[in-house]
N, C-alpha and C positions, 0 to 999 in steps of 0.2 A: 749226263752224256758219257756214252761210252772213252774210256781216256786214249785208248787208240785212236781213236774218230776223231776226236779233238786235238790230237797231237797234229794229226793231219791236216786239221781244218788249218792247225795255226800254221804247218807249212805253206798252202794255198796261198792262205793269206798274204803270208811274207812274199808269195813270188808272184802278189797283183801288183804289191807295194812299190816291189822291184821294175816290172813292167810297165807299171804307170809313170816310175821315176824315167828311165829309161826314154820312155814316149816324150818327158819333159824335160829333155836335158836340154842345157843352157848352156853358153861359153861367154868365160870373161873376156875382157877388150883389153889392150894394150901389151906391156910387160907379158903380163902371163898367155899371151897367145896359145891357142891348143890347147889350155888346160880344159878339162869337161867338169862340168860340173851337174850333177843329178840331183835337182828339188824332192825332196822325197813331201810324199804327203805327210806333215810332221804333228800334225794336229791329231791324227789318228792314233800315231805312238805314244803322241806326251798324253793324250788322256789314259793309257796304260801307263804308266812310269816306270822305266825297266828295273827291275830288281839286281842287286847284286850276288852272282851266282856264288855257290859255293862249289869248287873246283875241287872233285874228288882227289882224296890223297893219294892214290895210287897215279893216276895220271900227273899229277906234280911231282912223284916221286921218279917215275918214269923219263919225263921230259926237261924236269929241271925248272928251274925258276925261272932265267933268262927267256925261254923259248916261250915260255909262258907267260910274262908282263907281256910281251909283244900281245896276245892274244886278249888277254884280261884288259889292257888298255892300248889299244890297238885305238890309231888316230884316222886309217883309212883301211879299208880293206875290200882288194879286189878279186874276180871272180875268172879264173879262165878255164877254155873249155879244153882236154889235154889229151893223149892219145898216147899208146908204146911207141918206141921210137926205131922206125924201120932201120933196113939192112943202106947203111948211106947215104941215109940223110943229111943233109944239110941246111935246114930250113931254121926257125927261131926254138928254140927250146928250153927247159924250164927244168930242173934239177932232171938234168938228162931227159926230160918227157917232149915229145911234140907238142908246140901250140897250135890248137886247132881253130879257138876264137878267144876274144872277147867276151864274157858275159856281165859284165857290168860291175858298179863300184855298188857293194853290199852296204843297204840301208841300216840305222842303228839300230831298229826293232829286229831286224831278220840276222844280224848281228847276235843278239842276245839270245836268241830260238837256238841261233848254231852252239852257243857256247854250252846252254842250257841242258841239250838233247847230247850233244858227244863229250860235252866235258864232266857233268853236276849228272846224268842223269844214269846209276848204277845199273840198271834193268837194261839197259839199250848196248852195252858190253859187257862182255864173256874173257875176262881175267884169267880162268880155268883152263878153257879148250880153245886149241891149235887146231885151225881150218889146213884143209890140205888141197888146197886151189892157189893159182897162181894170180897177184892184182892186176886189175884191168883197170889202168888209170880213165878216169872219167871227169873231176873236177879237179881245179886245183886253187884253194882259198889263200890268198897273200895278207896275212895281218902284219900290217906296219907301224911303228911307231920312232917316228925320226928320221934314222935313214937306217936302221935294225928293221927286220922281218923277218916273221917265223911264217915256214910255209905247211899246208896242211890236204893233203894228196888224200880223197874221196875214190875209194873202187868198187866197183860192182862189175857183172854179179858173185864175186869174190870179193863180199861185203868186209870193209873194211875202213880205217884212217889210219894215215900216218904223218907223224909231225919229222919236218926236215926243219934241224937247225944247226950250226956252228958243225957242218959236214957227218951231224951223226943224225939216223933215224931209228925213230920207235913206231913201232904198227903194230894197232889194236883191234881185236876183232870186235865186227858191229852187228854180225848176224842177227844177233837177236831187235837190230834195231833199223833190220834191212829194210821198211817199207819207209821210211823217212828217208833212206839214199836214196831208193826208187825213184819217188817222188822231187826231191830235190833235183836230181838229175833231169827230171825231163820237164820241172817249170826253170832251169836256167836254160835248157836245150834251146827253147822257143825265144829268150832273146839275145843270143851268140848272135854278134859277128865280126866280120873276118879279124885278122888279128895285124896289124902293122907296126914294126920297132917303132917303141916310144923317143929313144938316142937318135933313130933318122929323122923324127919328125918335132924334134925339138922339145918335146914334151915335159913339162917338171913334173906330170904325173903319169904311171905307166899304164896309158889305157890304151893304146896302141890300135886308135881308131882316126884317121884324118878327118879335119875338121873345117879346117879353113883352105882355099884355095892353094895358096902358097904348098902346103901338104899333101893335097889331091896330084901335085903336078909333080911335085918328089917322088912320090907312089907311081906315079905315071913313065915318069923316067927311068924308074929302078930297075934291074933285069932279074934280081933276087939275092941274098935270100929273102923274100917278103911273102909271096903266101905259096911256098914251094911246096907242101903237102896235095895242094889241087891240082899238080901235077902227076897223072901217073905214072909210077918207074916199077918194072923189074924188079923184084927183091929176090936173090939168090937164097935157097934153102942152107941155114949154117945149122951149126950142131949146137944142142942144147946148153948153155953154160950151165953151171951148178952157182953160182951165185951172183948177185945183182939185186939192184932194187925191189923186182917184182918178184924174189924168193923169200923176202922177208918172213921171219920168223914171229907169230903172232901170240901173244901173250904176257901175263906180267912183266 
């Protein structure tokens, strides 16, 4: 089998695994009200058994250790859908980004794929050469572990990653490994939704989706900010800054 083709099947894969957990979410009773919880099909993974990747040196050199146990043993990690962040906005946002949805808490297997493909897999980034495009946030992956989280900001089509951690980022170029963004991008597109504060709805996990009544009627009372992007406003033309997020500088 073609190793392109395959790399792709195993993204597919990952985003049925994701969908069908999705379609089966559950919620526990009591104390933990609103927490969600996603049955992934787990029999399909464990007869794969995930391997332990090896984390290219350069990108551990680049990000550091700390930023990277988060990732390497990351206890939950979630998926949301992200956007630039217009001219006065005020709505919910995410290392300065718009949140635009929800896409769900990332299974262990589609877990492993990610770390596999942008962290272990040399061919799929370009060390060398400096894209000359500006990033157009698309995803943004939250690996947590405790109450630590490293975050990890996916753009296309100024194909790229960047890890935000402890106020510093590093951004990698992924061009060479652009049809697995593609892709990624448009099997979490299909199950985004909307995005509601997890802090307003009590949640001890940040999926920031209501679930129980009690929640539905908080959402329902609130005037904003809760999904202030589906409003549309005005944005006055400013001048071009020369640096910010989305000028990052790509390379070793």
């Amino acid at each position: 089998m073609n190793t392109k083709f395959g790399v792709m099947c195993a993204w597919l894969c990952g985003s049925m695994m994701v969908q069908n957990a999705w379609a089966q979410a559950t919620y526990f009773d009591g104390s933990a009200e609103g927490v969600q919880s996603f049955q992934q099909d787990e029999d399909s993974w464990r007869r794969q058994k995930p391997k332990k990747s090896t984390i290219l040196q350069a990108v551990q050199d680049s990000i550091g250790q700390a930023a990277l146990a988060n990732i390497t043993d990351a206890e939950q990690v979630f998926c949301y859908q992200i956007a630039s962040r217009p001219h006065n906005y005020n709505g919910y946002t995410i290392n300065g980004m718009v949140i635009t949805g929800f896409c769900g808490v990332v299974s262990p297997a589609l877990q492993q794929t990610i770390k596999e493909q942008f962290f272990s897999t040399e061919d799929n980034i370009d060390f060398i050469n400096t894209e000359r495009c500006i990033i157009k946030p698309k995803l943004m992956i939250r690996w947590v572990r405790g109450v630590d989280a490293t975050d990890m900001l996916i753009s296309a089509p100024c194909y790229s990653y960047s890890i935000f951690y402890g106020g510093k980022v590093k951004t990698f170029n992924f061009k060479p490994g652009s049809e697995l963004i593609d892709t990624m991008v448009a099997s979490f597109k299909d199950i985004t939704v909307p995005f509601v504060s997890p802090a307003l709805l009590n949640q001890l996990l940040p999926v920031g989706v209501p679930q129980t009544k009690a929640q539905k009627e908080i959402v329902k009372q609130q005037t904003g900010p809760i999904r202030n992007w589906e409003k549309p406003t005005q944005t006055q033309t400013q001048p071009k800054k020369s640096g910010g997020w989305n000028n990052l500088k790509f390379g070793k």
